[in-house]
C-alpha distance (Angstrom), angle and dihedral (degrees) to the residues before:
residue distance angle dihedral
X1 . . .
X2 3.62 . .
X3 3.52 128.7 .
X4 4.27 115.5 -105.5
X5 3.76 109.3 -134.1
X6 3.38 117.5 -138.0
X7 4.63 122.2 -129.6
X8 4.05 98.3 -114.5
X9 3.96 111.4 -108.6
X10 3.61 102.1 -105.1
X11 3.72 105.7 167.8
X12 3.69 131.3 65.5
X13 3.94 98.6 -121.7
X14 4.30 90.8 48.5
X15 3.90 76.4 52.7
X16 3.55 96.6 48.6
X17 3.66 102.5 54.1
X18 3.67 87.9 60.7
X19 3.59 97.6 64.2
X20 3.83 123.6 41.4
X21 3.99 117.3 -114.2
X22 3.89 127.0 -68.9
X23 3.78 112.5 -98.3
X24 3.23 128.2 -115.7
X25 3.62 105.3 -99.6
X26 3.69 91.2 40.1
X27 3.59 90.8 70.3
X28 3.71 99.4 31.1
X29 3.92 92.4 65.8
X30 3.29 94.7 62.2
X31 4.13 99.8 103.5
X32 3.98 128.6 177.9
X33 3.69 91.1 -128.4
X34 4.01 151.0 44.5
X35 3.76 98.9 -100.5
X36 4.21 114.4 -175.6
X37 3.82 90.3 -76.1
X38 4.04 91.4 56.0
X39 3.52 88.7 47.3
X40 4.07 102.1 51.0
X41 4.15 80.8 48.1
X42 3.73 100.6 59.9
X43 3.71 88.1 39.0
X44 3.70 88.9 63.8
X45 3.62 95.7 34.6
X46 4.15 115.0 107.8
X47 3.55 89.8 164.6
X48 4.26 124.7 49.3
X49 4.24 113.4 159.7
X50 3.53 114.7 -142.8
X51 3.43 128.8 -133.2
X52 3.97 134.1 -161.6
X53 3.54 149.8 138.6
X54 3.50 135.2 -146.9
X55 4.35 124.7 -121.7
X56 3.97 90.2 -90.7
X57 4.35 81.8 51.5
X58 3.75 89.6 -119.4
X59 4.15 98.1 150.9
X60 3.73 137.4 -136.3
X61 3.68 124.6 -177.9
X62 3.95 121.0 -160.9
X63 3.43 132.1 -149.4
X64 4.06 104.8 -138.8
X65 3.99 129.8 -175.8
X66 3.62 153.2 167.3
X67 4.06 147.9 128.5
X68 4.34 105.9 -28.6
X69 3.42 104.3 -75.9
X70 4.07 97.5 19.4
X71 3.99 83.9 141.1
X72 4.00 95.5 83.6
X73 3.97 110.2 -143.0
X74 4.06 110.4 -144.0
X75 3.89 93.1 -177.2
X76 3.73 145.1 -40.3
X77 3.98 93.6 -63.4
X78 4.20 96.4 36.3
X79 3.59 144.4 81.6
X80 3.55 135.6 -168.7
X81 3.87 115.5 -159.2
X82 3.80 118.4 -179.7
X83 3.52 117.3 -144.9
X84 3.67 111.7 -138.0
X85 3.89 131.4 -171.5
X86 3.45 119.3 -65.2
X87 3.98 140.2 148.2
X88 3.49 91.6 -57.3
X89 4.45 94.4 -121.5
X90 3.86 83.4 122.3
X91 4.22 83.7 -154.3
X92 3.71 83.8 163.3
X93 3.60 113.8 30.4
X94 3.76 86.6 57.0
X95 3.97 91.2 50.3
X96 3.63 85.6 54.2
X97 3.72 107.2 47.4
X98 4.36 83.9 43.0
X99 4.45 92.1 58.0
X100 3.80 108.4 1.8
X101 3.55 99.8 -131.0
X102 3.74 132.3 111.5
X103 3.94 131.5 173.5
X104 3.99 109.7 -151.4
X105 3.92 126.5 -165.2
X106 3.93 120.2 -161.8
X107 3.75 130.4 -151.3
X108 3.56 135.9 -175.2
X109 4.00 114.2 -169.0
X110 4.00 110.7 -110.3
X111 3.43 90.5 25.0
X112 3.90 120.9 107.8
X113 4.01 101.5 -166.1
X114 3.87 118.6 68.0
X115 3.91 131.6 -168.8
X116 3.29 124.0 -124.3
X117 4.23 122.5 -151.5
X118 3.72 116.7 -169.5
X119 4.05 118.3 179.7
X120 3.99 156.4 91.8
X121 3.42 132.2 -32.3
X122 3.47 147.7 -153.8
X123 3.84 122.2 -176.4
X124 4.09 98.9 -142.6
X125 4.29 130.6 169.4
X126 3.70 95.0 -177.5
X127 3.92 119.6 132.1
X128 3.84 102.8 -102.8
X129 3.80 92.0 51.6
X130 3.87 91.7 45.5
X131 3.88 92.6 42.1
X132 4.30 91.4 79.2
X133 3.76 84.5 55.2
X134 4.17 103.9 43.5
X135 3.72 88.8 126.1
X136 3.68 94.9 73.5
X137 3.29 109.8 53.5
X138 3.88 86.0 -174.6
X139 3.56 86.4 75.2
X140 3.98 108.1 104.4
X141 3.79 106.2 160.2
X142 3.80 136.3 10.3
X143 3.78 141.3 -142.0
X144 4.07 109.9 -120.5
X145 3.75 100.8 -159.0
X146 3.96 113.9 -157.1
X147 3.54 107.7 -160.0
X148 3.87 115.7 -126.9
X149 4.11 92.7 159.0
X150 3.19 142.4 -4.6
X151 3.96 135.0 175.5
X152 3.66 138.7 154.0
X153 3.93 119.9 -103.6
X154 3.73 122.1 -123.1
X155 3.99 114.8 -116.1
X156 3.53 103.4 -114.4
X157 4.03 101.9 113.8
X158 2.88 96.7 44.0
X159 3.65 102.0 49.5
X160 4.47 81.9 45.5
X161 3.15 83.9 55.5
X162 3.49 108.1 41.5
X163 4.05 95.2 -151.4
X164 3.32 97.7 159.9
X165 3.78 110.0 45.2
X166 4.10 101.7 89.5
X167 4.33 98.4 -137.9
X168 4.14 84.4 63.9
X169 3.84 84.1 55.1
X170 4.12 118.1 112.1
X171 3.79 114.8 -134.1
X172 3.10 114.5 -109.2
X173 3.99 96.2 -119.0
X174 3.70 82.0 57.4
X175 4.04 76.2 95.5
X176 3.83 135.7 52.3
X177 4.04 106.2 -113.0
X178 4.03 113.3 -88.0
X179 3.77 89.2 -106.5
X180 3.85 94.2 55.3
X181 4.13 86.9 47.4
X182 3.60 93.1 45.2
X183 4.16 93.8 47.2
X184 4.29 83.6 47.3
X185 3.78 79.9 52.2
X186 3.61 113.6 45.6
X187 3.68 93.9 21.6
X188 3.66 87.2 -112.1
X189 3.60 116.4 167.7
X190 4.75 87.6 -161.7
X191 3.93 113.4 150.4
X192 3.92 99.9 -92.6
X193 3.88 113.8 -117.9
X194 3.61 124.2 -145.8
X195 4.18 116.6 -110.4
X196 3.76 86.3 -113.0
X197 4.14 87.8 48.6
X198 3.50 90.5 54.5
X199 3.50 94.4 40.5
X200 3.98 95.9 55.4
X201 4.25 79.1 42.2
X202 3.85 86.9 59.7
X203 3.27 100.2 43.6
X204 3.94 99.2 56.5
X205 4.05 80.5 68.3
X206 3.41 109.4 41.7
């Protein structure tokens, strides 16, 4: 007997008849704005990942972080993202300044819900956008975030996944260093650093 292969769904109404319909409150949370709730989330928020695509819609998604509440909120409809020193690819920048559009999803460790932020973007270096960020002066450009939606995520991955309760967490010798993946990688043939080398490495620059 062989096994029938089934055409890929590849439209959003073949989708939908495989799942039942949204309810209610599901799509009624969805708001255009940061109200007090959205506010008091990025404010505890060290950690927001970054999502984006370039023109061609090839995506990128970047991990992002700093102090709770590093992601500076100007008002209900705009964002203030610094950007901080990285490897210098500029994967997402570039997606940005090609379409303008970026989808953002914050977390704040112990806590199972998560916001989510899509909207419009301008890349900007002027004065007032820098001026939330003058204690850096690494920081050479910012992410102005016009809110199109926002609306808190429900908790179920992360209680599936149990991410935040410390006896699911993997050792971190579970893992080959990043230096011995990287060489495997690239072929490399670099001196290998230790985690805590790299880690004292890092945090000269953060």
């Amino acid at each position: 007997m062989t096994d029938s292969v089934s055409d890929p769904i590849d439209s959003p109404s073949d989708l939908r008849r495989l799942y039942a319909p949204a309810k209610a409150r599901s799509v009624a949370k969805q708001i255009n704005h940061l109200d007090g709730h959205c506010k008091r989330f990025i404010a505890l928020s060290p950690f927001v990942v970054l999502a984006s695509a370039n023109a061609e819609g090839d995506p990128d998604s970047s991990p992002r972080g700093g102090t709770p509440g590093f992601v500076h909120v100007v008002d209900e409809h705009t964002l203030l993202i610094p950007d901080a020193p990285g490897n210098n690819r500029l994967d997402s920048l570039s997606n940005l300044a090609e379409t303008g559009k970026i989808g953002l999803l914050f977390m704040i460790p112990g806590v199972d819900e998560t916001l989510r932020v899509n909207g419009r973007v301008r890349l900007v270096q002027d004065a007032v956008s820098l001026a939330p960020f003058a204690a850096d002066a690494r920081v050479r450009l910012v992410i102005e975030v016009t809110v199109v939606d926002a609306y808190l995520h429900c908790a179920k991955a992360f209680m599936r996944s149990k991410l935040w309760q410390p006896q699911t967490w993997v050792d971190r010798s579970s893992l080959p260093t990043m230096g011995e993946m990287l060489n495997d990688q690239t072929g490399g043939q670099s001196p290998v650093e230790s985690q805590e080398q790299m880690a004292a490495r890092y945090a000269e620059d953060l």
